[in-house]
N, C-alpha and C positions, 0 to 999 in steps of 0.2 A: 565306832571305828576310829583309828589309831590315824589321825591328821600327820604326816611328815612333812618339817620343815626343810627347804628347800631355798635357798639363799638366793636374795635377789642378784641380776646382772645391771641393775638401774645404774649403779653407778658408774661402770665400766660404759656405759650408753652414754650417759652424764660428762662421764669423762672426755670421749673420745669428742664429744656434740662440743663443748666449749675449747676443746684443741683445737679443731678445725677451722674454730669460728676466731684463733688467736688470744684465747683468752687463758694463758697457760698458769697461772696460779689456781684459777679456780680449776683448773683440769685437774694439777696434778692433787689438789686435795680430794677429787673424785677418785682418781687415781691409786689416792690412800686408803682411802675405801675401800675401791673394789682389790686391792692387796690383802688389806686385813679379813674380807670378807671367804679372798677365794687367795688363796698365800701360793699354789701353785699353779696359777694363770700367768703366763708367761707374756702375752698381750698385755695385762693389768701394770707387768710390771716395768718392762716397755716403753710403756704409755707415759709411766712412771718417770722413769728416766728424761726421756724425751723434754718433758716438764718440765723437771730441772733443768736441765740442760738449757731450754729456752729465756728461765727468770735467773741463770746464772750459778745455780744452784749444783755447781759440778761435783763437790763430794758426794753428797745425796744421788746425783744421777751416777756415779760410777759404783754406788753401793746396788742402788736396781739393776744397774746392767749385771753387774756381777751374778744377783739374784739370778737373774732372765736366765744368764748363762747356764746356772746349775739347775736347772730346770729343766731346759729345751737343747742344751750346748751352745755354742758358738757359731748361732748362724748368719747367713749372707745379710740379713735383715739387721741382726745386731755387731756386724761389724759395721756397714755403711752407717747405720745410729751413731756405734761410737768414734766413725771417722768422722762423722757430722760436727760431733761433741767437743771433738779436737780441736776442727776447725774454727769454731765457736771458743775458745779459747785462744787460740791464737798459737797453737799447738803443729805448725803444718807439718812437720817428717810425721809427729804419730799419726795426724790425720790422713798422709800419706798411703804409709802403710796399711791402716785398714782398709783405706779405700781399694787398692792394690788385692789386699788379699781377699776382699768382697768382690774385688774384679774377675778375680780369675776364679772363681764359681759361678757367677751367672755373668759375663762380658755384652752381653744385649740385654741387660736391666737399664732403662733408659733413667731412672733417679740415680745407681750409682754414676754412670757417664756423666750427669748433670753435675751431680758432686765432685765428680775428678775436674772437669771444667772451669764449675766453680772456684776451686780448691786454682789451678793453673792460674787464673785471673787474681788472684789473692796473692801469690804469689809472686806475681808478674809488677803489680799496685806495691810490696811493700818493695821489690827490687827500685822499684823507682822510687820512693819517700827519701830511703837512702841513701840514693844517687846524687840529689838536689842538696 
């Protein structure tokens, strides 16, 4: 009998198990993994982003998000990601904006509201730096 191989998800488990735990390099090279493994997992690549995004790694993450995009399109999930991204840059109109346009598709997602909030208080902190 003819055995079909069938590609593991361990890494994309791998992945997500050491994001959660703040451990965002070793994520994202699980991350890389489960990409190369499974190229149109839109979660994998995600994940991916996300990674970067967290060890600083913004070219890389806006090349996954791009990924993710032509995969699944432009969703509420991967706009609040890349308002996140912004944010984390120090980016606030574009962080803004996505956030904004993640808002007005689902407006009782309590993570984007957290991130507009957030985003408001950042805002509010750099008004004040340079005031003083």
């Amino acid at each position: 009998a003819e055995v079909k191989y069938y590609p593991s998800d361990e890494p994309l488990k791998l992945a997500l198990e050491h994001f959660n735990r703040g451990h965002f390099g070793i994520a994202a090279r699980y991350f890389e993994d489960a990409t190369t493994q499974a190229p149109k997992d839109a979660t994998a690549w995600v994940g991916l982003a996300a990674s970067y995004d967290r060890i600083g790694r913004f070219d890389l993450a806006d090349r996954a998000y791009k990924q993710a995009i032509k995969l699944v399109g432009e969703t509420t999930a991967i706009l609040n990601n890349e308002g996140y991204s912004y944010m984390l840059r120090g980016k606030l109109v574009d962080a803004r904006r996505k956030f904004l346009k993640a808002y007005e598709r689902d407006p009782q997602n309590p993570t984007i509201l957290n991130n507009l909030k957030l985003l408001d208080s950042s805002e509010r902190y750099l008004r004040r730096d340079n005031d003083s």
